[in-house]
Each structure stands twice: as structure tokens, then as C-alpha cells.
N, CA, C and O atoms as a GROMACS GRO file, in nm:
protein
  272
    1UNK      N    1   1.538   2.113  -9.083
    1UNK     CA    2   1.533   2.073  -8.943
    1UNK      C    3   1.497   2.192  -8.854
    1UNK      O    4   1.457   2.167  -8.740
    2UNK      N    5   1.510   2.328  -8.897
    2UNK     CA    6   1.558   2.430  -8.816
    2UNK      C    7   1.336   2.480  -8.840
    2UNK      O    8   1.254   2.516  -8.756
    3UNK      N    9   1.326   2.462  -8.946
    3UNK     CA   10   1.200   2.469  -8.976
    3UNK      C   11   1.108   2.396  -8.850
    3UNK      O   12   1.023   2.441  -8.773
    4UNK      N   13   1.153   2.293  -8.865
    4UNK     CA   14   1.059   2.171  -8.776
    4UNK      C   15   1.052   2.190  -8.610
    4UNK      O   16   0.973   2.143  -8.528
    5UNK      N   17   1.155   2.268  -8.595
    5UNK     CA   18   1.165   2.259  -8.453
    5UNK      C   19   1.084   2.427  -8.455
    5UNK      O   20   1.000   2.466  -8.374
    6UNK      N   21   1.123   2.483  -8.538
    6UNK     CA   22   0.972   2.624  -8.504
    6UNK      C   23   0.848   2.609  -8.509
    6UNK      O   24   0.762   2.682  -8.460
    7UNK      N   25   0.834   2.499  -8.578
    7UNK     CA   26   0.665   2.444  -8.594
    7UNK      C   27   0.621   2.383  -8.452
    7UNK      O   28   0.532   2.425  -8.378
    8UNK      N   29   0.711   2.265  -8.432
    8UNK     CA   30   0.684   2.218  -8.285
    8UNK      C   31   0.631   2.331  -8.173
    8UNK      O   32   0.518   2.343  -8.126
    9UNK      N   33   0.772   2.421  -8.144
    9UNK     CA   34   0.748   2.479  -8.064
    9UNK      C   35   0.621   2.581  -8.080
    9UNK      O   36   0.581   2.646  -7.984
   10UNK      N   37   0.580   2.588  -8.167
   10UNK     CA   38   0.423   2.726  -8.196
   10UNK      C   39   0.329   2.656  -8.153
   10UNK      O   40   0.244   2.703  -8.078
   11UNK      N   41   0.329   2.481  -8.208
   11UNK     CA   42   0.224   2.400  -8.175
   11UNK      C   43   0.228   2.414  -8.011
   11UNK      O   44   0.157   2.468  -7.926
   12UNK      N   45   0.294   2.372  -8.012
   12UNK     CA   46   0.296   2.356  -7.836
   12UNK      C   47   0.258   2.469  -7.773
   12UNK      O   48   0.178   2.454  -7.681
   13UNK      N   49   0.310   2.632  -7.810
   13UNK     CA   50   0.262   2.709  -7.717
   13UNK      C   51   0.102   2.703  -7.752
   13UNK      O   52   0.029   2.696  -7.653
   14UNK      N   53   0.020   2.706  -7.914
   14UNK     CA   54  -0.065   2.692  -7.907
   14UNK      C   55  -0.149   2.581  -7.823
   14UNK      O   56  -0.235   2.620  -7.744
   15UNK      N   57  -0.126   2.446  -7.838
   15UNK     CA   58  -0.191   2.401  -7.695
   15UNK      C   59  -0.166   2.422  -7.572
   15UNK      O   60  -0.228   2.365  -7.482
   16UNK      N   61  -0.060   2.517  -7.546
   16UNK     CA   62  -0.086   2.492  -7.398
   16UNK      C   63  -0.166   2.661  -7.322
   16UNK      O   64  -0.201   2.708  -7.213
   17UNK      N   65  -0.158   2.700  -7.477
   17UNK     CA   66  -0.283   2.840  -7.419
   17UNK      C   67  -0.416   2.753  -7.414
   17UNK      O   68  -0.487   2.762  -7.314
   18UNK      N   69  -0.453   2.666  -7.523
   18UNK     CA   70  -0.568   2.598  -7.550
   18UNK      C   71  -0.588   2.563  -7.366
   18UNK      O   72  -0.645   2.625  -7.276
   19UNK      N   73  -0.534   2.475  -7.369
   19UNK     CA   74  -0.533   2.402  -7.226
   19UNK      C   75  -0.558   2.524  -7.082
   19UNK      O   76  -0.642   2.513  -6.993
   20UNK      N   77  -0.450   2.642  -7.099
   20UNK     CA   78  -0.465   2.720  -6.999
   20UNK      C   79  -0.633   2.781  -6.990
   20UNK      O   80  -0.693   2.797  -6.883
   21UNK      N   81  -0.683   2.806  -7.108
   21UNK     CA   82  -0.801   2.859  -7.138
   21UNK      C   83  -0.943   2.743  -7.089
   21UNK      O   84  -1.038   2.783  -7.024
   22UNK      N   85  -0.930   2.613  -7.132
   22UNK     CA   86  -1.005   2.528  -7.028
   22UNK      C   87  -0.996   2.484  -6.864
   22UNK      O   88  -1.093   2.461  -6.792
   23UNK      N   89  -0.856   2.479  -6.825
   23UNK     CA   90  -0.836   2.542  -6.680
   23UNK      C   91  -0.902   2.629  -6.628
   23UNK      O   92  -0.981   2.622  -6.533
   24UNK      N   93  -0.858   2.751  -6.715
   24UNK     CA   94  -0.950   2.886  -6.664
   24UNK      C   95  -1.035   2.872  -6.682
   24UNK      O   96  -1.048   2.848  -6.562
   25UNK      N   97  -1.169   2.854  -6.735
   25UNK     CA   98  -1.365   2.807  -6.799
   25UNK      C   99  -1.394   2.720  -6.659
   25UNK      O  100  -1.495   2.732  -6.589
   26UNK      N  101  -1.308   2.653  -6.640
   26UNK     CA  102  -1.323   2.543  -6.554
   26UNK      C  103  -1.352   2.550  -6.441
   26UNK      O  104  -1.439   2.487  -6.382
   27UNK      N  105  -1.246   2.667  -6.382
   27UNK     CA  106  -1.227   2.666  -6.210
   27UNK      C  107  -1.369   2.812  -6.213
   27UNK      O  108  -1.449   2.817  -6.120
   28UNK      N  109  -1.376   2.899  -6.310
   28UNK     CA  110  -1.487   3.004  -6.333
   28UNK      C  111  -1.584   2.948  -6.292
   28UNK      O  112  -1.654   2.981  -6.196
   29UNK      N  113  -1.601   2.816  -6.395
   29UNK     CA  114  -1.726   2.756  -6.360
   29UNK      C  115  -1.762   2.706  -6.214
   29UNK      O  116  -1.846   2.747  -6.133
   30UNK      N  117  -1.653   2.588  -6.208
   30UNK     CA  118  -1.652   2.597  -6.056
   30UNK      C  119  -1.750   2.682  -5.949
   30UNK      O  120  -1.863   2.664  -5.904
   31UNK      N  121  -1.630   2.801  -5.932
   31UNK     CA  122  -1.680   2.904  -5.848
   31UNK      C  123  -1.790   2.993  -5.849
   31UNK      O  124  -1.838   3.061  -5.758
   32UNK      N  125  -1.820   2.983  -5.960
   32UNK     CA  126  -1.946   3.065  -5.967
   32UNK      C  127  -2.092   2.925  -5.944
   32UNK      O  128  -2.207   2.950  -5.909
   33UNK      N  129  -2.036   2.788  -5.978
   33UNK     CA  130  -2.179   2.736  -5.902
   33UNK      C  131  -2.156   2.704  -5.797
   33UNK      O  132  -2.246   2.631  -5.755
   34UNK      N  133  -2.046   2.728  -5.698
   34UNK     CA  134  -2.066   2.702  -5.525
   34UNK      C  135  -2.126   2.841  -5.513
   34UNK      O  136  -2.229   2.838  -5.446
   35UNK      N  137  -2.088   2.983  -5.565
   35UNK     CA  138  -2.159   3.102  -5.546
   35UNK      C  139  -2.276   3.095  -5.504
   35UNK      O  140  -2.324   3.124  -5.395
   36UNK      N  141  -2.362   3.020  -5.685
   36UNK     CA  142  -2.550   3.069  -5.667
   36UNK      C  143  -2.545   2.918  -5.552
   36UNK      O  144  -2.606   2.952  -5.451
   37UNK      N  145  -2.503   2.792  -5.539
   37UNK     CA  146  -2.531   2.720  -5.445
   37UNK      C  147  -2.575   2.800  -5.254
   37UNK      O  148  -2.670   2.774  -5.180
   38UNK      N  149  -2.469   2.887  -5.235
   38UNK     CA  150  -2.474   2.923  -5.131
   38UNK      C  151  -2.561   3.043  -5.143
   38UNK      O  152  -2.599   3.076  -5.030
   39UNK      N  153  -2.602   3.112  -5.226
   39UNK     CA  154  -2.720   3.239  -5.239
   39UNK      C  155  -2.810   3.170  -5.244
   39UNK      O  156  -2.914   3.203  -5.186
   40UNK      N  157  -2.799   3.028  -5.329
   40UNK     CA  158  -2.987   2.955  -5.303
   40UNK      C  159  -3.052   2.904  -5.216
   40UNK      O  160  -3.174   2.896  -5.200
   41UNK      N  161  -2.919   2.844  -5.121
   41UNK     CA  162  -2.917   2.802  -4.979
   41UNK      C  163  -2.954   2.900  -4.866
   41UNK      O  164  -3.016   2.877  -4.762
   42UNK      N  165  -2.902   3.009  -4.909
   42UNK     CA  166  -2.954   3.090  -4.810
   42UNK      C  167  -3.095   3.154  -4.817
   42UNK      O  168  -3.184   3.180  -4.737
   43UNK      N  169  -3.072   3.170  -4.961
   43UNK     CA  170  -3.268   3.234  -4.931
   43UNK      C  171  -3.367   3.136  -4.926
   43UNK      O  172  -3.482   3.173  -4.904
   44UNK      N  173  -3.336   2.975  -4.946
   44UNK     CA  174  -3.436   2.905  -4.887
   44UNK      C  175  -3.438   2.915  -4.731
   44UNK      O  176  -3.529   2.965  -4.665
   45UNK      N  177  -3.343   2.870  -4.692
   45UNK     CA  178  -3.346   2.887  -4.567
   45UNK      C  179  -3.420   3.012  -4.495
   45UNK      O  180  -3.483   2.992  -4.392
   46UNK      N  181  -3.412   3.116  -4.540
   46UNK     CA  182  -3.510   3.213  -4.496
   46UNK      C  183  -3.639   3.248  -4.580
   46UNK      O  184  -3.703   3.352  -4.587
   47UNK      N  185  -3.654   3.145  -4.632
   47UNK     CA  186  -3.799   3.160  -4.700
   47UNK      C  187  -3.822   3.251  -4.799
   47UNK      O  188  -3.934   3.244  -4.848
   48UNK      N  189  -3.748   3.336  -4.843
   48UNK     CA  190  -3.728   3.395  -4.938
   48UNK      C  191  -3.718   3.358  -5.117
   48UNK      O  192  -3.631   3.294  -5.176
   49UNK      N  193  -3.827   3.415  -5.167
   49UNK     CA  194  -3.818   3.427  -5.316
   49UNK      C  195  -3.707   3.518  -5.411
   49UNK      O  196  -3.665   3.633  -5.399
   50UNK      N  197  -3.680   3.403  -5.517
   50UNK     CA  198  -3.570   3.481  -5.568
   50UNK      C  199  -3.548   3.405  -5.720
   50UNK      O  200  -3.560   3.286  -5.749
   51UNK      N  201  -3.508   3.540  -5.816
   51UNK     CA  202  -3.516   3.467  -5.892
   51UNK      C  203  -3.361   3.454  -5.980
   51UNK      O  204  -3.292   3.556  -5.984
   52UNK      N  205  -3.320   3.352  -6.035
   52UNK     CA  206  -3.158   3.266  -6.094
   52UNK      C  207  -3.200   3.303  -6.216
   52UNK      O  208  -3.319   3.297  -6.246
   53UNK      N  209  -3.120   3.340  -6.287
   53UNK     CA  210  -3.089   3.318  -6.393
   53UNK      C  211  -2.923   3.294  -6.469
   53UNK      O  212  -2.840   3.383  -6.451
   54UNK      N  213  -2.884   3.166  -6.554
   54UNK     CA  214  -2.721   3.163  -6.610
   54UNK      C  215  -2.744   3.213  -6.700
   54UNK      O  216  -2.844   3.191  -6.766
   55UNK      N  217  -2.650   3.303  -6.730
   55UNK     CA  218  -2.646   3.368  -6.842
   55UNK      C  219  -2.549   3.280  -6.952
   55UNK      O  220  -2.589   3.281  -7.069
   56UNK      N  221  -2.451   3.220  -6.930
   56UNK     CA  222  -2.333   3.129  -6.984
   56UNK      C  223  -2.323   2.984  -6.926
   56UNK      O  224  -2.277   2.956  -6.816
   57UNK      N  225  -2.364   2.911  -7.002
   57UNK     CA  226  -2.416   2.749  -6.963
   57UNK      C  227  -2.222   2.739  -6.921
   57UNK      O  228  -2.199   2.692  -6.810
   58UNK      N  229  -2.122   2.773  -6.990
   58UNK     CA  230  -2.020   2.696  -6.964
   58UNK      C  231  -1.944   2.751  -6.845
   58UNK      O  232  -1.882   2.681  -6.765
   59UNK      N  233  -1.958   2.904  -6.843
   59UNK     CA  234  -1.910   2.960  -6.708
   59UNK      C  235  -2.006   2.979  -6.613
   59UNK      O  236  -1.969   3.033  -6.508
   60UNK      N  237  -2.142   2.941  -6.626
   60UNK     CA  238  -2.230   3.000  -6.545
   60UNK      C  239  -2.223   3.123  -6.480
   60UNK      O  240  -2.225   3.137  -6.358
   61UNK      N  241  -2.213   3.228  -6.579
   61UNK     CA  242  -2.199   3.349  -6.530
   61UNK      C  243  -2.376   3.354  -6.527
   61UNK      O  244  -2.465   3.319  -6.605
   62UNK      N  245  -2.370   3.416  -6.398
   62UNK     CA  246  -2.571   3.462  -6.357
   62UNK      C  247  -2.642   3.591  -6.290
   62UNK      O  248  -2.602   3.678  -6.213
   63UNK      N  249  -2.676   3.584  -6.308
   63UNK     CA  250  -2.777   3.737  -6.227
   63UNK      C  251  -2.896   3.657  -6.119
   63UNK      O  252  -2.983   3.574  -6.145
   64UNK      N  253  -2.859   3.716  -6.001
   64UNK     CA  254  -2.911   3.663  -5.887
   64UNK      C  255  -3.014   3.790  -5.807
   64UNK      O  256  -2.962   3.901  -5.797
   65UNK      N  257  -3.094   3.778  -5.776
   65UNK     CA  258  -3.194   3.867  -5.708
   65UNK      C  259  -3.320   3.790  -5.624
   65UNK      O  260  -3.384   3.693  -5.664
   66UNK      N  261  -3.335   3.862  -5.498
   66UNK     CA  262  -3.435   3.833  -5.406
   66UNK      C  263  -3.608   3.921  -5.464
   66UNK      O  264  -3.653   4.035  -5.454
   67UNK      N  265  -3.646   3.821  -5.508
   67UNK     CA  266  -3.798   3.896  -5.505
   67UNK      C  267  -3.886   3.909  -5.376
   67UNK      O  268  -3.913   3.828  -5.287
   68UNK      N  269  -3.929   4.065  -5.402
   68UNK     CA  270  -4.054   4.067  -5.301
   68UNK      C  271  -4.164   4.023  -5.266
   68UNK      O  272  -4.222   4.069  -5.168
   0.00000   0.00000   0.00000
């Protein structure tokens, strides 16, 4: 019995890092596409060329630059 209840509890912390870790991917992601949203918004708006690139489809981590 004493077994079973150490297994439970490992399982559990293991999902709930699992879980903390898609939370976190999540809100990353989030914030980093209102980021390039508002850098793309702005250099249209001023007519400005520029070029996006994501480097990480799931966090959209990106490299952002205004071309001349």
C-alpha cells in the first residue's frame, strides 16, 4: 500500500510539471504573436519593409527587422 501511494504521488508531480510546461509554451506563444502582430502593424502603417521570420512554430520565437 505504502508502495502505491509513492507511485501516485510521482505520477502526479510528473503531470503536473507536464501541464505546467504547456501553460508555459502557451502563454510564450501567446505573447510573442501579439509582439510580431504589433511590429507588423506598425511598419505597415508606415510603409515600411521588413522582413519576419519564426524561428519555433510552437513558441514563435522570431527575428524581426526593418529593411531598407
Amino acid at each position: 500500500m505504502r508502495k502505491r501511494k509513492y507511485v501516485m504521488a510521482v505520477v502526479m508531480i510528473i503531470i503536473m510539471l507536464v501541464f505546467s510546461y504547456v501553460i508555459l509554451i502557451g502563454i510564450q506563444s501567446y505573447f510573442n504573436m501579439k509582439e510580431i502582430d504589433s511590429l507588423v502593424s506598425g511598419a505597415k502603417a508606415r510603409n515600411m519593409d521588413y522582413s519576419l521570420e519564426i524561428h519555433n512554430k510552437w513558441t514563435h520565437d522570431y527575428s524581426f527587422k526593418i529593411v531598407d
